[in-house]
C-alpha positions as CSV (number, residue, x, y, z in Angstrom):
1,X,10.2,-2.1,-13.9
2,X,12.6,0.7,-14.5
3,X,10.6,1.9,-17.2
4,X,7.4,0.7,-16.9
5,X,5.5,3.7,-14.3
6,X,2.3,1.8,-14.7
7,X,2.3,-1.0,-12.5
8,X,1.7,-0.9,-8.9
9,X,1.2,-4.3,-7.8
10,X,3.2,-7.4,-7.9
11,X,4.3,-10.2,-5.8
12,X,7.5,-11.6,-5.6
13,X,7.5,-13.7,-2.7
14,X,9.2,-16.9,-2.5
15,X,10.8,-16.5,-5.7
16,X,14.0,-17.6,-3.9
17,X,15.7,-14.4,-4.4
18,X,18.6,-13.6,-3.1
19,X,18.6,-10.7,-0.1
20,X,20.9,-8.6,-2.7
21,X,18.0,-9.5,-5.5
22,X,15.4,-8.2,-3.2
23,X,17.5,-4.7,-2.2
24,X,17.4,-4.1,-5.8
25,X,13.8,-4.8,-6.0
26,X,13.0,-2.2,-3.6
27,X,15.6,0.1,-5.0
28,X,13.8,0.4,-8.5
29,X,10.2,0.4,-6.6
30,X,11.5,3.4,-5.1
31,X,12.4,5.2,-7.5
32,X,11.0,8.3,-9.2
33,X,9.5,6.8,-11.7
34,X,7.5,4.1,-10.6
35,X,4.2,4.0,-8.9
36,X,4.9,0.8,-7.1
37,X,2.8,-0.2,-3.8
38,X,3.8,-3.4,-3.3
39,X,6.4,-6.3,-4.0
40,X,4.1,-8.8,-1.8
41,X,1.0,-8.1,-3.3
42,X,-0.8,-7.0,-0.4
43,X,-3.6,-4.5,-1.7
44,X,-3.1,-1.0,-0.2
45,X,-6.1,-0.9,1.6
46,X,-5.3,-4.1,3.7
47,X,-5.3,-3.9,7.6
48,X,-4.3,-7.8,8.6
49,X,-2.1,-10.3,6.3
50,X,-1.5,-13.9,7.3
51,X,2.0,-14.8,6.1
52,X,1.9,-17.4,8.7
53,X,4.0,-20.6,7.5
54,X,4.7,-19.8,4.1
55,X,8.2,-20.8,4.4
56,X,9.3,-17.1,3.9
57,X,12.9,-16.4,4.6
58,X,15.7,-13.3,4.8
59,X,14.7,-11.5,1.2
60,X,11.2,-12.4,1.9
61,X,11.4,-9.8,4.5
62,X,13.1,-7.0,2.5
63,X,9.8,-7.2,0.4
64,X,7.6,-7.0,3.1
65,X,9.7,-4.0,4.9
66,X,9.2,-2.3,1.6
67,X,5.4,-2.8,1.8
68,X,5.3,-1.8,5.2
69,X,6.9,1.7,4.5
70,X,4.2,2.8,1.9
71,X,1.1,0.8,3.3
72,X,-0.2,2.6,5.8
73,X,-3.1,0.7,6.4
74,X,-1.5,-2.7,7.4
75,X,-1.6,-3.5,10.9
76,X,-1.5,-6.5,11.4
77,X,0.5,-9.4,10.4
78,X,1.3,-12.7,11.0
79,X,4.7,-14.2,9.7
80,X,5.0,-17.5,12.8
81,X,6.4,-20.3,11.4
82,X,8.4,-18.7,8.9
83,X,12.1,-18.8,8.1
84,X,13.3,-15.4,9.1
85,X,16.1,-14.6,11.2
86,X,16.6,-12.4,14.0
87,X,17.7,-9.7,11.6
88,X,15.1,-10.1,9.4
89,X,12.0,-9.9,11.6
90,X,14.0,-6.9,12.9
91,X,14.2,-5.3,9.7
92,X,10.0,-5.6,9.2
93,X,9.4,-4.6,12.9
94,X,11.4,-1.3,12.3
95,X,9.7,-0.9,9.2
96,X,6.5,-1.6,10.4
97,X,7.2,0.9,12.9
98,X,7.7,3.9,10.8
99,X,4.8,3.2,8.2
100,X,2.5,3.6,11.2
């Protein structure tokens, strides 16, 4: 991925990374030189997802807050019945928040 500027989609989900694993994920997607739109493969022009009981946990939602920043378009999503902490369903709402 660090060299690679062609590819914008891929998913990553329940890969059972680690939430370090995912920060660096998102730290490469957002760099320079990648085009990047998603580590959850959710197609940019999306409006609703249904995540709900995928068994998604913490690093699940590092990912998503990542695909929240940069798809505008989302607005809607379901993650009930997932693994995902306080913190974590935190971390998407803020990020959620400022992609609208």
């Amino acid at each position: 991925l660090r060299v690679n500027a062609t590819v914008t989609v891929i998913n990553v989900l329940k890969n059972e990374l680690t939430e370090e694993g995912a920060q660096k994920l998102v730290e490469v997607a957002e760099s320079k030189h990648n085009q990047i739109k998603t580590l959850c493969g959710i197609a940019d022009d999306t409006t609703a997802v249904d995540f709900g009981g995928w068994g998604l946990g913490p690093a699940d939602a590092i990912l998503l807050a990542f695909d929240l920043r940069v798809n505008a378009t989302l607005t809607q999503l379901d993650l009930r019945l997932n693994s995902l902490s306080e913190q974590s369903t935190g971390l998407v709402r803020s990020a959620q928040n400022r992609g609208a």
